[in-house]
N, C-alpha and C positions, 0 to 999 in steps of 0.2 A: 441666914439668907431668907429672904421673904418675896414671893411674886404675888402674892395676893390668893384668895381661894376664890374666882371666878369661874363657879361651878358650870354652867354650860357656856358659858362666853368669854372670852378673851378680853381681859380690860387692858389697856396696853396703860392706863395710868396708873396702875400698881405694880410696874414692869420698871425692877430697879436694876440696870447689866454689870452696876460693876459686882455684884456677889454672882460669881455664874458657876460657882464647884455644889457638886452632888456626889454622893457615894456610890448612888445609885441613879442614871438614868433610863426609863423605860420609853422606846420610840413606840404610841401606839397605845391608848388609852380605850383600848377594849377592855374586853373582861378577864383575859389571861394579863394582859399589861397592869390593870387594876387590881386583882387578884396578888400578884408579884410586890406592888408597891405597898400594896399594906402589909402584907408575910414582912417585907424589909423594913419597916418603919415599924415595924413590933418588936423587930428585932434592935431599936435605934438607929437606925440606919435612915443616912437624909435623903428622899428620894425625891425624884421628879417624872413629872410622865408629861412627853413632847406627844404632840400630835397634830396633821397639816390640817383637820375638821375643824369646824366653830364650833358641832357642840358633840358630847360624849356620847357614846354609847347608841352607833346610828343602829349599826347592825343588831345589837339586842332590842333595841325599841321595838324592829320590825319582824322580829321572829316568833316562831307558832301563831301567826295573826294577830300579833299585838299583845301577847298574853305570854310571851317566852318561854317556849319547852325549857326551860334551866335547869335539867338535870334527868335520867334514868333511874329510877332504883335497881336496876338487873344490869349497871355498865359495868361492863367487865373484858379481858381483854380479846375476846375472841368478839365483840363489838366493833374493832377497829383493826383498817385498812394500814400496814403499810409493809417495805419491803423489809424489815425486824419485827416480825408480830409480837417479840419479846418486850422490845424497845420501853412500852407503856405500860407493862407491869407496876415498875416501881411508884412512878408516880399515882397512878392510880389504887392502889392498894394501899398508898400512904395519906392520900387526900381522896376521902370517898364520899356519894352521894348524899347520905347521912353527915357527913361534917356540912356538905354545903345547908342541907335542909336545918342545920342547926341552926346558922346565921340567917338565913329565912324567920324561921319559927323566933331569934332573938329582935329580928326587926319586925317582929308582927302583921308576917307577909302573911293571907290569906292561899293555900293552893290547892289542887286535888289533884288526881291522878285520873288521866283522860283514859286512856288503854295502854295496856301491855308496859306499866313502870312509868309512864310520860307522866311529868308530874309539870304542872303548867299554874301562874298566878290567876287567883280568881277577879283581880282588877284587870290589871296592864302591866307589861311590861317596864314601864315608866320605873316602879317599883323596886324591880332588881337594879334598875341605874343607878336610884337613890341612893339604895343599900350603899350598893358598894362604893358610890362616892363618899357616902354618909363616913364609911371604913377607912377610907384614905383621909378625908379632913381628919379623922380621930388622931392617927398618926404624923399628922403635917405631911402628907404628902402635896407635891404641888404638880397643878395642872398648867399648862401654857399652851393654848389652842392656837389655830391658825399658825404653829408654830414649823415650819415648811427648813426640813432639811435638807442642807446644801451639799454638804460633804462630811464624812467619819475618819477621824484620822486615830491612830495608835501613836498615840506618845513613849519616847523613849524612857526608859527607867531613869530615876533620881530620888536621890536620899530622901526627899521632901518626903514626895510623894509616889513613890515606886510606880511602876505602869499605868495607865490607865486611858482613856478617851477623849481627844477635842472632837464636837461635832459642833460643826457651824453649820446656821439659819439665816433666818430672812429677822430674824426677834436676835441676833449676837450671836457669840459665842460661846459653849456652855461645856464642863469638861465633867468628869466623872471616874472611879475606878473600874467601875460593873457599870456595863451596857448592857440591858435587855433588848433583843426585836422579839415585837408580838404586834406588827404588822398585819399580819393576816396575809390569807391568797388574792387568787383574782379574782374571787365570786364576786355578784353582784356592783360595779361599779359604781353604781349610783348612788352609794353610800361611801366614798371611796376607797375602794381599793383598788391597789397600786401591786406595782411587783419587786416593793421598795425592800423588803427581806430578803428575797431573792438575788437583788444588787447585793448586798453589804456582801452576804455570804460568799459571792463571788469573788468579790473585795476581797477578797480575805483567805483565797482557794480554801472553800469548803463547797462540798459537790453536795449538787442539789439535784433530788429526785426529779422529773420530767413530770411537770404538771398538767392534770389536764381540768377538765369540770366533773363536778361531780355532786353525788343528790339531785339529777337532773332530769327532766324529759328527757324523747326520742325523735327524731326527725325521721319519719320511716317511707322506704321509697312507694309503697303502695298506699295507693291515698283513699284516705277513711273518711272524705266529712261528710258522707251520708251519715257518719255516727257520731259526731263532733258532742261532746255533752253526754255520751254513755257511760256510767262507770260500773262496772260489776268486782263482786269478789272473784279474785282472781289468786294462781300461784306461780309466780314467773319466775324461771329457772335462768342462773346465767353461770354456766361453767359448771362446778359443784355446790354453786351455795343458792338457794331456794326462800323466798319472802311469798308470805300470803296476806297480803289485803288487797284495797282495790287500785283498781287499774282505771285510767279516766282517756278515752279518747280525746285529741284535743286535734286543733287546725293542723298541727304539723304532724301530729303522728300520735305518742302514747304518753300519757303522765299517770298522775297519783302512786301512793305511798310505794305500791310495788314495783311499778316501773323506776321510782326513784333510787330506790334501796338496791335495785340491781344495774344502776348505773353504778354505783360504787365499783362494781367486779366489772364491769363492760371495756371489750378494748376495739377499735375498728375492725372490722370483720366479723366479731364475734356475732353468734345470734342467741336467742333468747328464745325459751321455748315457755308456752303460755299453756297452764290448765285451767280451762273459761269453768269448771265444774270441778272444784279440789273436793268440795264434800262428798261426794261418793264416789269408791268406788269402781274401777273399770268395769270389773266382773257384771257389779249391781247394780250400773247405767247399763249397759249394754242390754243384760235381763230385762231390764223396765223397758224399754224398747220394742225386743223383741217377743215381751210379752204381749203389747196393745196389736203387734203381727200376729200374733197365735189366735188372739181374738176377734180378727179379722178388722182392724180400726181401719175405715177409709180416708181418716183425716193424713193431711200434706204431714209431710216428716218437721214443715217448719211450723207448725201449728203446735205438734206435741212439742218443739224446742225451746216455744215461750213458756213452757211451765219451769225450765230450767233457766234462762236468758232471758236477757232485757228484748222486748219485741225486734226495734232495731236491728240489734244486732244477729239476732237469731234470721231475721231477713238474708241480714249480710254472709250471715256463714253459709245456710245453702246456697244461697247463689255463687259464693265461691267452690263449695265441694261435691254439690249435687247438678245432676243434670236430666230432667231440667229440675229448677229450685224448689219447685212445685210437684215432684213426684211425690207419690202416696207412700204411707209404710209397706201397705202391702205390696209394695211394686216392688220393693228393694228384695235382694239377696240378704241371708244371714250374714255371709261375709262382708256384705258392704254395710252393714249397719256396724259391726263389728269395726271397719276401720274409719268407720265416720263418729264415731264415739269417740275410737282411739284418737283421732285429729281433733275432737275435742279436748282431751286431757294432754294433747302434746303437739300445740302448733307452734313452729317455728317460722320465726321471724327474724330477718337481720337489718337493723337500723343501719340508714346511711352515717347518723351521726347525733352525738346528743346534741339537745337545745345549742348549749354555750354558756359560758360564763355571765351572761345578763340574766339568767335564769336560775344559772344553780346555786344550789345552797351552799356548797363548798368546793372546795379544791382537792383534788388528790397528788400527792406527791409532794414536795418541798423539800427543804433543810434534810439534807440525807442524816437518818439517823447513828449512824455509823462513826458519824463525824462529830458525836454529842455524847457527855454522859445522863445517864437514862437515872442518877441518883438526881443531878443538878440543873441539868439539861443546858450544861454549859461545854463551850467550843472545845476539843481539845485539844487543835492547834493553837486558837489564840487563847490565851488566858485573859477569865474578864469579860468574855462576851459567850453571851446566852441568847437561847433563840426557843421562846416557845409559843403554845397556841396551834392557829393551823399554818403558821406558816411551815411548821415541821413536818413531814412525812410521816403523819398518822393521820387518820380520817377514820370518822366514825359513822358509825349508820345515822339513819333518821331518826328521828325519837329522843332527843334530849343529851347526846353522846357527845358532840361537840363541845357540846354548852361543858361538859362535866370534865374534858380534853382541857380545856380552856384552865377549868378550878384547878386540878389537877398538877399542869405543868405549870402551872403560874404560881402556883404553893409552892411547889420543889423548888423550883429557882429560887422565891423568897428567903427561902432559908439558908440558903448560898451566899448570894449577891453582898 
């Protein structure tokens, strides 16, 4: 059976329907869908990857800025969100950052390492698309874009062909043994996604975790855009788990890496407590402080706080915690210097809500993993269908985790399906 290899576009004149059996269909021509079809076609196995886009790989085009975080060198399981924090082990431990940077380093992908493990293409993104397409033509894997599912059916067993999947389109009908979803969540729409994994899985009673957004700003009810475009190093706390870089005020409330990284843990209500000053110290702010008092400074307490703070915002905080904003050091009490330090290293905040799905980077929650095996990451209620990527209930931080979520459960299954 042959559809042609219309690597970012759908030819519909190399679309022949009466061959429409696969061994292996993948809905979803990301990088976990990609990943899966090559594992399957190394293994011989005939695969196809469906997808409703014209062209591949919207969502990694447009990640790390163009330059694709594709992988951590420090992912590891205590990296990722979900309600089994065991769940990810296997896969990851079996398919690791180093396998992926192999196939990098084999396609003579230029990368470096920005901070903290992030390991990003020194071109574009463009790059890892290639790759990986370049990986699926090696294998005849076939692509069929604009290929818009209509309906998944389970076919009854038969001596032919024992169980396996009709899924009819808007392009025929097309059947298979092993169905992959790797679909994806609701993040970012504009690239499409859909909540079309989240259907099947219903289809099919398999319980799906309660998604929300996540990697995402803040919506917070006190309004900052006297500070819109601040961003300081910051260490923001939400629950028990703790992120330091910076913090970006934005029109609606809070962004950059740290506000992101703890929307992961964030649930409505919850609040978020901010240290504007993680490098030093209580004890040894406070003494600096109450030293330029022993020496009698008669500079404004907001004057000493730009030594530590963006101007800005050092405005902004006396004016919230002093009164008036413009009193002197030597005006204060020990005591109030004391808890005006402490409110520097531990202000709380409670966001009405994050951004939303047209901003985050991902999704939290999905495909309950309880309802999968975590060797194959296949259903198992129904036999034959697999569900990886994000559409699964594991989420990973920022910094290249998804990207490696993606390699990870898209290897396991290949070697299944």
């Amino acid at each position: 059976m042959y559809f042609g290899v219309c690597t970012f576009t759908f030819c519909r004149t190399c679309y022949y329907p009466a061959m429409n059996h696969f061994d292996v269909i993948v809905i979803g021509a990301g990088g976990a869908g990609m990943m899966c079809a090559i594992q399957a076609g190394k293994r011989g196995r005939k695969a196809a990857l469906l997808d409703h886009a014209s062209k591949i790989g919207a969502k990694i085009l447009i990640s790390g800025g163009g330059r694709c975080n594709f992988t951590n060198l420090t992912a590891n399981p205590e990296n990722y969100v979900s309600q089994n924090p065991h769940f990810c082990k296997s896969a990851l431990s079996r398919y690791t950052p180093q396998d992926f940077i192999q196939m990098v380093k084999e396609h003579r992908i230029a990368y470096h390492e920005k901070k903290m493990g992030q390991l990003f293409c020194d071109k574009s993104a463009r790059e890892i698309v290639d790759m990986l397409v370049a990986e699926c033509n090696k294998v005849d894997a076939q692509f069929l874009l604009e290929c818009k599912v209509q309906e998944v059916v389970k076919t009854s067993p038969s001596p032919a062909k024992g169980e396996g999947f009709t899924i009819k389109t808007n392009q025929g009908d097309f059947s298979c043994e092993s169905l992959v979803i790797a679909t994806g969540g609701l993040s970012i729409p504009k690239v499409g996604a859909t909540d079309f994994g989240y259907q099947i899985a219903k289809q099919f009673d398999i319980q799906v975790v309660e998604t929300s957004p996540a990697l995402d700003g803040f919506h917070l009810k006190q309004q900052f855009n006297d500070l819109m475009g601040v961003s300081v190093d910051a260490l923001v706390t939400c629950g028990k788990t703790s992120f330091r870089e910076n913090i970006l005020f934005t029109h609606a409330g809070l962004s950059g890496p740290a506000a992101l990284q703890a929307s992961l843990y964030w649930r409505p209500g919850n609040s978020l407590t901010i240290n504007f000053i993680p490098q030093v110290p209580l004890g040894k702010l406070t003494h600096w402080f109450q030293d330029y008092k022993r020496k009698g400074s008669k500079s404004e307490m907001r004057t000493l706080l730009k030594e530590w703070l963006p101007s800005r915002l050092a405005d902004r905080f006396c004016e919230m915690e002093l009164k008036p904003p413009t009193i002197t050091l030597v005006q204060l009490s020990n005591e109030k210097i004391e808890e005006f330090c402490a409110k520097l290293q531990s202000y709380s905040i409670t966001p009405l809500s994050t951004v939303g799905y047209n901003k985050a980077e991902v999704t939290r929650g999905g495909v309950d993993t309880n309802e999968l095996s975590s060797k194959t990451m296949e259903s198992k209620k129904v036999p034959g269908l697999y569900f990886i990527g994000e559409v699964v209930d594991v989420t990973g931080w920022l910094g290249g985790y998804n990207f490696q979520w993606a390699w990870s459960s898209g290897w396991a299954a290949g070697q299944a399906v």
